[in-house]
TORNULO-77992 format. One record per residue (C-alpha): x, z, y; residue number from 1. Coordinates in steps of 0.5 Angstrom, whole numbers, plus 500, padded with zeros to 3 digits. Example, Ala and Ser with C-alpha at 12.3 -4.5 7.8 and 13.67 -1.06 7.14 Angstrom:
BEGIN
[[525, 516, 491], 1]
[[527, 514, 498], 2]
! end
This chain:
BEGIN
[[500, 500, 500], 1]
[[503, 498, 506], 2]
[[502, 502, 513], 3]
[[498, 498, 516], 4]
[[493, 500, 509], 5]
[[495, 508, 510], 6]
[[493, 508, 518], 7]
[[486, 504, 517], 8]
[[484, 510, 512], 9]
[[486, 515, 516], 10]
[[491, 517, 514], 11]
[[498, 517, 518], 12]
[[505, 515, 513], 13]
[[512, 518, 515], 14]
[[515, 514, 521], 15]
[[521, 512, 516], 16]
[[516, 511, 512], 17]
[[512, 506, 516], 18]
[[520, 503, 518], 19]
[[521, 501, 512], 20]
[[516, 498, 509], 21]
[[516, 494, 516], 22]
[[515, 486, 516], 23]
[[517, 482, 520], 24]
[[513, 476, 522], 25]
[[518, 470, 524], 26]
[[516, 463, 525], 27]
[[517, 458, 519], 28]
[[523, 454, 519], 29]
[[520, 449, 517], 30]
[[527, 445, 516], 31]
[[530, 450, 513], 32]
[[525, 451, 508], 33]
[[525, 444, 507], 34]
[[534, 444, 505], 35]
[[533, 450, 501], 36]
[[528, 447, 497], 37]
[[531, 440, 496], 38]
[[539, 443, 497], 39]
[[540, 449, 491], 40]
[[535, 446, 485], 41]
[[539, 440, 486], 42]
[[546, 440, 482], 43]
[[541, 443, 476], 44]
[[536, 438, 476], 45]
[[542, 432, 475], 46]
[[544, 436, 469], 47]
[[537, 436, 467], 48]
[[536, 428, 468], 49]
[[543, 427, 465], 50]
[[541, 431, 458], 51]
[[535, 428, 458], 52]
[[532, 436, 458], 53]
[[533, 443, 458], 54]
[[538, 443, 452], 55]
[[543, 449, 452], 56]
[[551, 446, 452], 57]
[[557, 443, 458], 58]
[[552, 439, 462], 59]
[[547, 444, 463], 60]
[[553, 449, 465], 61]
[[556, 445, 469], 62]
[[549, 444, 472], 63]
[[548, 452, 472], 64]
[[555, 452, 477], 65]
[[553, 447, 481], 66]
[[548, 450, 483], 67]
[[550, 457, 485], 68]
[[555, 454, 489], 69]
[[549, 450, 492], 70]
[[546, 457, 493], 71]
[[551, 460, 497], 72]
[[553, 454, 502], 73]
[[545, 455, 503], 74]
[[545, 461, 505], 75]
[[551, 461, 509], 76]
[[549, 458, 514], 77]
[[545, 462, 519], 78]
[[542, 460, 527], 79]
[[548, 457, 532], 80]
[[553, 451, 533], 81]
[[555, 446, 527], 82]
[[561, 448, 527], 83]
[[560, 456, 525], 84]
[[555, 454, 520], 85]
[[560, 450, 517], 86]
[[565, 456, 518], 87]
[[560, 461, 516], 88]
[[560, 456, 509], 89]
[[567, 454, 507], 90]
[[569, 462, 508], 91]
[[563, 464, 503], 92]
[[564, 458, 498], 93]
[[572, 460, 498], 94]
[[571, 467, 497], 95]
[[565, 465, 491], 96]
[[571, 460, 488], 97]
[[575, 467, 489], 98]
[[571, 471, 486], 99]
[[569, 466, 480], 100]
[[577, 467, 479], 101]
[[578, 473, 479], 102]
[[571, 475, 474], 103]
[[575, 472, 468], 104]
[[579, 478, 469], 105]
[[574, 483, 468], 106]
[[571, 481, 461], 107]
[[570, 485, 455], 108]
[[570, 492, 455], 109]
[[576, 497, 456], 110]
[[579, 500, 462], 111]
[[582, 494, 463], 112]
[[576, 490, 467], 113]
[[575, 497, 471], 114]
[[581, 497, 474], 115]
[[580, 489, 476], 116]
[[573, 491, 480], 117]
[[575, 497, 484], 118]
[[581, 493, 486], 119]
[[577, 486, 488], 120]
[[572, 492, 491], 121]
[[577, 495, 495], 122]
[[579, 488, 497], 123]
[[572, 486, 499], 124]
[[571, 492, 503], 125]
[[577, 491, 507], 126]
[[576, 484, 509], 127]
[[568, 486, 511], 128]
[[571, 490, 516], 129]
[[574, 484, 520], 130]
[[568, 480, 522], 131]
[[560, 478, 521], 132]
[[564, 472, 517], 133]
[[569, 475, 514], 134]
[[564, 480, 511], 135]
[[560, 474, 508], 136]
[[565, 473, 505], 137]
[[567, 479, 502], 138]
[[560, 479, 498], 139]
[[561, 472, 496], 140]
[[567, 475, 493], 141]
[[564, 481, 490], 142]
[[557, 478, 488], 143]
[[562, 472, 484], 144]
[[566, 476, 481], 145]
[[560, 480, 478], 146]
[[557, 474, 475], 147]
[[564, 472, 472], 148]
[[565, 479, 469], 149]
[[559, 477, 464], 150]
[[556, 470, 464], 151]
[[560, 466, 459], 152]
[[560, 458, 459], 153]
[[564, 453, 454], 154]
[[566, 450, 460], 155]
[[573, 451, 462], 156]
[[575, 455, 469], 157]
[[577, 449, 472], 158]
[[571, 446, 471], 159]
[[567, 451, 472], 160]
[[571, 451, 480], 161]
[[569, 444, 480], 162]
[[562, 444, 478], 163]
[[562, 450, 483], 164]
[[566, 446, 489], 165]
[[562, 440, 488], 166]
[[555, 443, 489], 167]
[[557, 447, 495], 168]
[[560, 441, 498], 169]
[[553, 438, 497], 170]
[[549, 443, 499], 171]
[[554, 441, 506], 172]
[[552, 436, 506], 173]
[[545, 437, 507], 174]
[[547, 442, 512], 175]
[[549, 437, 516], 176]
[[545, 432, 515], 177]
[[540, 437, 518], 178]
[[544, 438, 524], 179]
[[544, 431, 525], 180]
[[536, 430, 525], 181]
[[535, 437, 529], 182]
[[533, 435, 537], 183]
[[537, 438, 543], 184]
[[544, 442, 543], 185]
[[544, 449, 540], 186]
[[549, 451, 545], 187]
[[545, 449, 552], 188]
[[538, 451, 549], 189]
[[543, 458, 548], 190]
[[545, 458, 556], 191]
[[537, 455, 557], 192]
[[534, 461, 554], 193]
[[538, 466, 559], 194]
[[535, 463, 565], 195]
[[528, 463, 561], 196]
[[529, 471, 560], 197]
[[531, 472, 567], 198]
[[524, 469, 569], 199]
[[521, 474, 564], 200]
[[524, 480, 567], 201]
[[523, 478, 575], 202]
[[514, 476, 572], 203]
[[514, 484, 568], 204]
[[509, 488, 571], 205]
[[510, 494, 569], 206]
[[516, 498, 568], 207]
[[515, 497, 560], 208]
[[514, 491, 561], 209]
[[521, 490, 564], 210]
[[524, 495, 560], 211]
[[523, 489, 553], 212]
[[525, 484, 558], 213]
[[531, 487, 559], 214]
[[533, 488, 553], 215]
[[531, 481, 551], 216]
[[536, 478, 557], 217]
[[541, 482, 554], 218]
[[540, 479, 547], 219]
[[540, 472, 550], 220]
[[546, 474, 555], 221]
[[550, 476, 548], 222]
[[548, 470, 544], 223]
[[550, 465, 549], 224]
[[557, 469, 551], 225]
[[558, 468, 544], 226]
[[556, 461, 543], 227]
[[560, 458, 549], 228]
[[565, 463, 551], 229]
[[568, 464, 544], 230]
[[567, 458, 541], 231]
[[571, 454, 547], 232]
[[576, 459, 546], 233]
[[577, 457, 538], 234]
[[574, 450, 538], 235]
[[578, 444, 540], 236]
[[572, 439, 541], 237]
[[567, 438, 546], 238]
[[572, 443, 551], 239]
[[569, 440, 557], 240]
[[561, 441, 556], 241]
[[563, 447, 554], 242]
[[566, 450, 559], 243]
[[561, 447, 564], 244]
[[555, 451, 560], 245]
[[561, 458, 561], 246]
[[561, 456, 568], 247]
[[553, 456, 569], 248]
[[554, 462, 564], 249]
[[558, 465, 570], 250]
[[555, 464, 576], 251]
[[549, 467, 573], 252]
[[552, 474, 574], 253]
[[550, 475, 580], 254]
[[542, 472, 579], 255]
[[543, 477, 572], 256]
[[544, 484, 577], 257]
[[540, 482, 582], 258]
[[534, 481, 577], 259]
[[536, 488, 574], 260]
[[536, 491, 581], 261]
[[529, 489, 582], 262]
[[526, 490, 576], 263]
[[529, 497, 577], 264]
[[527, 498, 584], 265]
[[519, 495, 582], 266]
[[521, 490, 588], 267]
[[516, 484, 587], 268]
[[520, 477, 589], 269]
[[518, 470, 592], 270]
[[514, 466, 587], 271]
[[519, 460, 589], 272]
[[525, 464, 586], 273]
[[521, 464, 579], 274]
[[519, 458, 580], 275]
[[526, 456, 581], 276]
[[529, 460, 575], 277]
[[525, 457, 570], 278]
[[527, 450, 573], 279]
[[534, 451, 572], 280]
[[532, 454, 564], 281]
[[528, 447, 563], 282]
[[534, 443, 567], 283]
[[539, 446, 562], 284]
[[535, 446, 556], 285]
[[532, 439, 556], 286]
[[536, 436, 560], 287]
[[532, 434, 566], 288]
[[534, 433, 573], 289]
[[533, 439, 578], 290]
[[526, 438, 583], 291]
[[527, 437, 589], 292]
[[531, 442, 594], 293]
[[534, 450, 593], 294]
[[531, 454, 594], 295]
[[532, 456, 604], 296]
[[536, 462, 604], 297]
[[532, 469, 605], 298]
[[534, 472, 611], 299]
[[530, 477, 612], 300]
[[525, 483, 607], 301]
[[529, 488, 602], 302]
[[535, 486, 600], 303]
[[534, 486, 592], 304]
[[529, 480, 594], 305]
[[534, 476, 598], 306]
[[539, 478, 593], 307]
[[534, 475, 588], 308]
[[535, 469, 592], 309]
[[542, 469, 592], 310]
[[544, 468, 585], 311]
[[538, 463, 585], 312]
[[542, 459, 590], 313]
[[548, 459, 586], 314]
[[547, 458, 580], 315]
[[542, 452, 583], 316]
[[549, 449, 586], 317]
[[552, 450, 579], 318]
[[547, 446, 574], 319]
[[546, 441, 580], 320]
[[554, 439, 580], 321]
[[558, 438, 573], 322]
[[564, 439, 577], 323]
[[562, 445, 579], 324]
[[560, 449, 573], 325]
[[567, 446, 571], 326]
[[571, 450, 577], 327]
[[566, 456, 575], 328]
[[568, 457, 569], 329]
[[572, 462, 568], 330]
[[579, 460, 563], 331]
[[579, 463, 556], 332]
[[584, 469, 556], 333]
[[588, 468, 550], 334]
[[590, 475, 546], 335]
[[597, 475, 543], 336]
[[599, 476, 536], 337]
[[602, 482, 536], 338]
[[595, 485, 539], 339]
[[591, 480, 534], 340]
[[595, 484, 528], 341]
[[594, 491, 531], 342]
[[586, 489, 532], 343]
[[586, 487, 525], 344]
[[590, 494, 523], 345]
[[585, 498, 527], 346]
[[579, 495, 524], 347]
[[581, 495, 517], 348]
[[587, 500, 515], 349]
[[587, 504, 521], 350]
[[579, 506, 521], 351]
[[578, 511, 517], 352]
[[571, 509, 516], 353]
[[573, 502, 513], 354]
[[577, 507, 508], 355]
[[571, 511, 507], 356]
[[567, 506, 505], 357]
[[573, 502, 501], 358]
[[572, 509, 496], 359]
[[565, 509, 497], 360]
[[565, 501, 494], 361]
[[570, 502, 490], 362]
[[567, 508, 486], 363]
[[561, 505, 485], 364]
[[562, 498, 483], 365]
[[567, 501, 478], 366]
[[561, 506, 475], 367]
[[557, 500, 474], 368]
[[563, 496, 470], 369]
[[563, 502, 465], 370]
[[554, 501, 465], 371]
[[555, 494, 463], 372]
[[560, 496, 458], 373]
[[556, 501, 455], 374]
[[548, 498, 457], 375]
[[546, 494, 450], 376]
[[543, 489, 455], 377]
[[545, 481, 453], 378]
[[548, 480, 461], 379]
[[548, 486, 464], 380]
[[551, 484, 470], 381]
[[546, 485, 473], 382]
[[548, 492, 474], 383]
[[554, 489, 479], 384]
[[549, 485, 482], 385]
[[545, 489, 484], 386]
[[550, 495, 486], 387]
[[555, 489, 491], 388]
[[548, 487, 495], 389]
[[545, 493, 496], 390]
[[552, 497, 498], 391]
[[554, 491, 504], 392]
[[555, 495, 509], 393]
[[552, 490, 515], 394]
[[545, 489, 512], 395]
[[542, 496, 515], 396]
[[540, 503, 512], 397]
[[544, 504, 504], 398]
[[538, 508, 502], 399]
[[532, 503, 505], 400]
[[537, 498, 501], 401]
[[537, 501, 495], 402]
[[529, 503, 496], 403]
[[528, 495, 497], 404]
[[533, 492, 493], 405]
[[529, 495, 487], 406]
[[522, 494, 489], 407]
[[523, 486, 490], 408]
[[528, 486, 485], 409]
[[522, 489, 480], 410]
[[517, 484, 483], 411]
[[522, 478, 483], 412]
[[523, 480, 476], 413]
[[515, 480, 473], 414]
[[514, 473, 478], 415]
[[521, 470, 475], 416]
[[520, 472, 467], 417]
[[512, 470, 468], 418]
[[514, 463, 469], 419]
[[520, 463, 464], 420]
[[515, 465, 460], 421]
[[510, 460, 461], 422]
[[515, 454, 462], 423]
[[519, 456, 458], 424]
[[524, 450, 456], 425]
[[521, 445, 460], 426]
[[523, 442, 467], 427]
[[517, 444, 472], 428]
[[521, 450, 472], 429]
[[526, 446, 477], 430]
[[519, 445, 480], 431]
[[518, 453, 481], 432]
[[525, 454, 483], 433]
[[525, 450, 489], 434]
[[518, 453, 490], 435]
[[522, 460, 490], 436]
[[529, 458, 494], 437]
[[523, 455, 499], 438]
[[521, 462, 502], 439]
[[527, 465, 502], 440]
[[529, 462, 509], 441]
[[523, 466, 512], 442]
[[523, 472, 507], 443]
[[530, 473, 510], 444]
[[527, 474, 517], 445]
[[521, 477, 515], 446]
[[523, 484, 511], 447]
[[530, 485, 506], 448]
[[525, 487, 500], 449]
[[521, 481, 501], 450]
[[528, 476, 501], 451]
[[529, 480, 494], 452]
[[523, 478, 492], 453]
[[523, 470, 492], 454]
[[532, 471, 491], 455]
[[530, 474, 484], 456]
[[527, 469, 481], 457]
[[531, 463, 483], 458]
[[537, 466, 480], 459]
[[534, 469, 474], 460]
[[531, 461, 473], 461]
[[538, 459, 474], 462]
[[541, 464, 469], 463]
[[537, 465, 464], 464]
[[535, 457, 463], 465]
[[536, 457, 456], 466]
[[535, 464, 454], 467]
[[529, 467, 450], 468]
[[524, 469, 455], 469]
[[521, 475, 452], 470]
[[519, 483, 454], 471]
[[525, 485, 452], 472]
[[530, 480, 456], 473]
[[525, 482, 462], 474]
[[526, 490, 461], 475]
[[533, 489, 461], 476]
[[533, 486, 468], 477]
[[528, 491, 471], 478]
[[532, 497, 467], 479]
[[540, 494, 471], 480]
[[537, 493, 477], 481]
[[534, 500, 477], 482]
[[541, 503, 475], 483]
[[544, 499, 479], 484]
[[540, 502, 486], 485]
[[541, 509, 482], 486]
[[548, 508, 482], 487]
[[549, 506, 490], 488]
[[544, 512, 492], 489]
[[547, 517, 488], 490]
[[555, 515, 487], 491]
[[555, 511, 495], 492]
[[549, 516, 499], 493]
[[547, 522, 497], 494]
[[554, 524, 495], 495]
[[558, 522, 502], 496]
[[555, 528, 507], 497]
[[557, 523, 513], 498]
[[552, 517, 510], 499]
[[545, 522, 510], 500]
[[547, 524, 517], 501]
[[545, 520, 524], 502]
[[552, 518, 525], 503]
[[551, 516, 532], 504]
[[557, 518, 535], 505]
[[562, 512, 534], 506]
[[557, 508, 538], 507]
[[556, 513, 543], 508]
[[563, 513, 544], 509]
[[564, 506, 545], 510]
[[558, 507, 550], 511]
[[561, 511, 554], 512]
[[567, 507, 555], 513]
[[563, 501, 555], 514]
[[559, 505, 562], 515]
[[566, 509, 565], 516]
[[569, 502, 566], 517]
[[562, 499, 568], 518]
[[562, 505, 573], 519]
[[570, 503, 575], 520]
[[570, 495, 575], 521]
[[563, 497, 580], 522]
[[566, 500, 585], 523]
[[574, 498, 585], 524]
[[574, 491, 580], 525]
[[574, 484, 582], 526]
[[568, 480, 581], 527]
[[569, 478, 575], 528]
[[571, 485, 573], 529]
[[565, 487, 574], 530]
[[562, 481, 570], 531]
[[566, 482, 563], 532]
[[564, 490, 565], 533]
[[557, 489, 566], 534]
[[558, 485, 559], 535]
[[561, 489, 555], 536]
[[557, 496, 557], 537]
[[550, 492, 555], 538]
[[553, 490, 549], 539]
[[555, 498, 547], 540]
[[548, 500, 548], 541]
[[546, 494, 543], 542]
[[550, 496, 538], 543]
[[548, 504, 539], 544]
[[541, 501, 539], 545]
[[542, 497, 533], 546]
[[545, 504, 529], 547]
[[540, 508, 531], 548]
[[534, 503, 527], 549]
[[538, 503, 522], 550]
[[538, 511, 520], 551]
[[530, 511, 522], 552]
[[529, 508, 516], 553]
[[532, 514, 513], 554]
[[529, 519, 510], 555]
[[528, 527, 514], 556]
[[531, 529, 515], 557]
[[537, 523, 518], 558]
[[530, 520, 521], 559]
[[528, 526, 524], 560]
[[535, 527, 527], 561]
[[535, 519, 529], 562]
[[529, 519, 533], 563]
[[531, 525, 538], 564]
[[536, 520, 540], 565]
[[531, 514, 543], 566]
[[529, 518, 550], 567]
[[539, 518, 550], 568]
[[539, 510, 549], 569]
[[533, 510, 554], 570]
[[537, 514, 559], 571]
[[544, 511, 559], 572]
[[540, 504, 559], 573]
[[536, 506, 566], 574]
[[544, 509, 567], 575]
[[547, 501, 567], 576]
[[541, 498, 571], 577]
[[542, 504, 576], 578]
[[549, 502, 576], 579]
[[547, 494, 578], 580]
[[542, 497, 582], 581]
[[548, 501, 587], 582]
[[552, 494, 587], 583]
[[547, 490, 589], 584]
[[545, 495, 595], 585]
[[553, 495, 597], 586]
[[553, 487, 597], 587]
[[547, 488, 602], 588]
[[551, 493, 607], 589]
[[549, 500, 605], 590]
[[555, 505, 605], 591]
[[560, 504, 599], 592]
[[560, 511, 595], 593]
[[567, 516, 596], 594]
[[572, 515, 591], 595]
[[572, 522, 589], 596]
[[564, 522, 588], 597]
[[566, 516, 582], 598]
[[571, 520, 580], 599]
[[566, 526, 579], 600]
[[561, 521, 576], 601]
[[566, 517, 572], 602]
[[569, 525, 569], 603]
[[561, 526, 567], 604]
[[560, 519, 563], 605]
[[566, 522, 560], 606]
[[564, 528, 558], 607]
[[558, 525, 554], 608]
[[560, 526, 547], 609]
[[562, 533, 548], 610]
[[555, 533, 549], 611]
[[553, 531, 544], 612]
[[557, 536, 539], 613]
[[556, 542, 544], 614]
[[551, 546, 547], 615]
[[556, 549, 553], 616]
[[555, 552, 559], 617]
[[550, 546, 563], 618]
[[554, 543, 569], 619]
[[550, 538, 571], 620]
[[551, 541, 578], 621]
[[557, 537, 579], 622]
[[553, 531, 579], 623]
[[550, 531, 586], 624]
[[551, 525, 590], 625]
[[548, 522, 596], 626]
[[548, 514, 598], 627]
[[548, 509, 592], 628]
[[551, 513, 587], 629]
[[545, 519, 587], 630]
[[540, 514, 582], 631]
[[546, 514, 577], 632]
[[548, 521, 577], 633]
[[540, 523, 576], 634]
[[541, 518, 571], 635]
[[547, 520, 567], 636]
[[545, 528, 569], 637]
[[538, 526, 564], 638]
[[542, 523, 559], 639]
[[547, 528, 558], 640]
[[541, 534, 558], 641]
[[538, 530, 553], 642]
[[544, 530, 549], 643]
[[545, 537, 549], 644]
[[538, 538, 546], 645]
[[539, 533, 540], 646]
[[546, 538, 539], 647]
[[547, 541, 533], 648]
[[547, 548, 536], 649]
[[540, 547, 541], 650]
[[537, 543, 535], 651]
[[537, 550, 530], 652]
[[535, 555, 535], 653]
[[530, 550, 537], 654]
! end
């Protein structure tokens, strides 16, 4: 029974209840379901029309490893440029290759292949912490390598490597033909969609309102820096149209804090200057020409409202003159390899919860290779399966994992036995799986239980073509994942205090720098200090936005302890607006703060995450500022009383 089912009977589910089994409602990709249908069911199907039927022997085992590679350049790639998707493909399909490798290693019983998977493990964490592609990666190489443990073939492992390599490479190509058929550029659509929230911002009518359209904005403004800005920093191509859409993304910042400020101050602006925001959205989206003239120059009103029509005069010269958003565009600054490599360090070696999490990992997976060496089960790799997709580190709460792993896997597994069975040897079942990989596009964005739902059929139908289906192989799939899901909850949650408590406190603390320099680079930075400090504080609150969803999916008390941090995030975000707010009513003449009174404020903003450990003697009196600095100090002031009431100490008295 889903929440919705509880609320309308009266009754009312756990708030981590409700987050749980909580759906997404993404529109359908239309043409992703149409390349997955047609991409992952392919190399088995030409095995299939070659044998003549579904006949066990090399032809259908290379049809079967053709389409696991076909399954993961499928799923790789993700929404954003050709050229990531690409990237995001060859990663997970050299580390699935890998992973098929070093499986071999790990067959038969003994302490031998225990040691071969707690190594890969420890392996396959280190890289997960290095980027989003890179841990893509990782699980390719976990889920592989589990696979190669138990599924034996008369193929040889060259072979195999072949068969693989050959169906992602088509399931490549599928994606680029796609890409080829798609209308308009993703990169100037991710440009477009900021000025499209910049519009929604300066229409909210109410301070919710404005509240959703500033995180939306943030969203946006994230995802196109990451789109163009890094991508014109490694991508050799298209170098000038790149810099031109960074160019337009950089004259934006003063319209972006002049949009805030409004929205902070409750300033209604000019109906031209919205008008004129969404004409330079549909100008950098569709390609059209600009209508007509500027916006005039508003010489006189509040200053938020003439500071509106700045910006929108600025970035109005820049996407009206290519050689403008050229000069605009700031020149990407290179990192040298020393600081490259001392990064790398300090994410994978150095961190200590990269080291946890390698222990965590490798513990696990080791007690799921003793489990399918013991489990009397015909392909109990499962159990490995299922451990390396619950515990990646990157796909939210390991408790609502395992809760939704089991539950869709127990499903998948009832859907994908009952067309097993009733298909059983004939080739419609290649029909069915097309149907199931169809899904798996919009269950990805809808929920992670649901995506196991439509996942499992499609890998039991492409493993288990040949097998005997009966109640017996259908109890042993339900009893591996449901030991699997045990093994992570037990060995990788419930024994490591630091994954059941709201661990909040790293994102916090990168907050906290993130604002101390926003405040600096504010007050005493240049302008494009300020811009990259602005940045970098919104994306701060975005991951600790992102860490808090995680742990309401918990139980209590880790859900309890997660949402008093809300009205904290709250805070801290209304904090960085005020800060912008200070900017622009500085641009427009008001006195400029004392050094001394930032430094108090900077001192404070520091101070925050001992506030959040401690429940010391209050001074919030050092906060009291007059002129522009007095609605941030109010702001900071409520952030850190609201943390001292969510400390340890003051949440046992209360």
């Amino acid at each position: 029974m889903g929440a919705e089912a509880v609320r309308n009977r009266g009754l009312h589910a756990p708030a981590w209840l409700e987050e749980l089994v909580r759906t997404g409602r993404p529109a359908v990709p239309w043409r992703d379901v149409v390349r997955f249908a047609v991409a992952i069911p392919a190399p088995l199907a030409l095995a299939v029309a070659v044998e003549g039927g579904i006949e066990p022997g090399t032809t259908l085992s290379a049809g079967t490893f053709g389409t696991m590679g076909a399954l993961v350049a499928t799923l790789a790639p993700q929404a954003g440029p050709l050229r990531e998707k690409l990237r995001r493909t060859a990663t997970a399909t050299a580390f699935g290759a890998v992973g098929l490798l070093a499986g071999g290693f790990a067959t038969g019983g003994g302490w031998a292949p225990v040691v071969v998977i707690a190594l890969i493990s420890v392996v396959a964490a280190g890289i997960s912490a290095i980027n989003a592609t890179m841990s893509l990666g990782s699980l390719q190489l976990l889920v592989y390598t589990a696979l190669a443990s138990g599924f034996a073939t008369s193929l040889p492992w060259q072979a195999e490597i072949a068969c693989f390599l050959l169906g992602a490479g088509w399931a490549t190509l599928v994606t680029l033909v796609q890409a080829g058929t798609e209308a308009g550029d993703p990169d100037r659509a991710a440009v477009a969609a900021v000025f499209t929230r910049i519009a929604d911002l300066l229409e909210a009518a109410d301070p919710e309102q404005a509240e959703a359209a500033r995180r939306e904005l943030t969203t946006a403004l994230n995802a196109a820096y990451d789109r163009v800005i890094r991508s014109r920093s490694h991508h050799a191509g298209r170098v000038r149209e790149l810099s031109e859409l960074a160019g337009v993304l950089n004259s934006a910042a003063p319209l972006v804090e002049a949009s805030v400020a409004a929205a902070r101050a409750r300033v209604p602006v000019d109906d031209d200057d919205v008008a004129a925001v969404r004409a330079l959205a549909a100008a950098l989206g569709g390609g059209q020409e600009l209508p007509g003239e500027r916006p005039p120059p508003l010489e006189e009103g509040h200053h938020v409202r003439r500071a509106v029509r700045h910006g929108v005069r600025l970035v109005w010269d820049v996407v009206g003159d290519p050689e403008e958003r050229a000069g605009a565009a700031a020149r990407p600054t290179g990192t040298d390899l020393r600081t490259r490599l001392r990064d790398l360090a300090d994410r994978t070696l150095v961190s200590p919860d990269s080291r946890a999490f390698a222990v965590r990992l490798a513990l696990c997976m080791s007690i799921a290779e003793v489990a399918r060496q013991l489990l009397p089960a015909e392909r109990p790799y499962w159990v490995l399966l299922t451990v390396a997709i619950v515990l990646k580190p990157d796909f939210g709460s390991v408790f609502g994992r395992a809760v939704q792993r089991g539950a869709g896997t127990l499903l998948g597994v009832l859907i994908g036995s009952a067309v097993l069975a009733v298909l059983s040897g004939s080739p419609w079942l290649l029909l069915a799986m097309a149907a199931s990989a169809a899904v798996l596009p919009w269950a990805r964005a809808a929920n992670f239980g649901l995506f196991s739902v439509f996942q499992t059929p499609v890998i039991l139908l492409m493993l288990d073509l040949t097998l005997p289906h009966d109640a017996g192989l259908v109890g042993e799939r339900l009893v591996d994942t449901l030991v699997g899901c045990g093994i992570v909850l037990v060995f990788g949650y419930l024994l490591w205090p630091q994954t059941w408590r709201a661990q909040l406190d790293r994102a916090l603390h990168e907050t906290a720098v993130a604002l101390d320099g926003f405040v600096d680079a504010a007050f005493t930075g240049e302008a494009a200090d300020r811009r990259r400090a602005r940045r970098r504080t919104y994306r701060a609150l975005t991951e600790l936005q992102a860490q808090l969803q995680r742990r309401l999916a918990e139980p209590p008390p880790i859900s309890t302890r997660a949402a008093a941090w809300w009205p904290v995030i709250v805070a801290l975000e209304r904090t960085a607006d005020a800060v912008t707010e200070a900017v622009i009513a500085t641009r427009a003449g008001e006195p400029a703060p004392d050094p001394a009174q930032v430094a108090v404020l900077r001192r404070a903003i520091r101070h925050l995450e001992d506030d959040a450990r401690t429940t010391g003697t209050d001074d919030d009196a050092e906060l009291l500022a007059d002129g522009v600095l007095a609605p941030v100090a109010r702001e900071v002031d409520t952030a850190r009383r609201l943390l001292r009431a969510t400390a340890p100490g003051r949440r046992g008295r209360r």
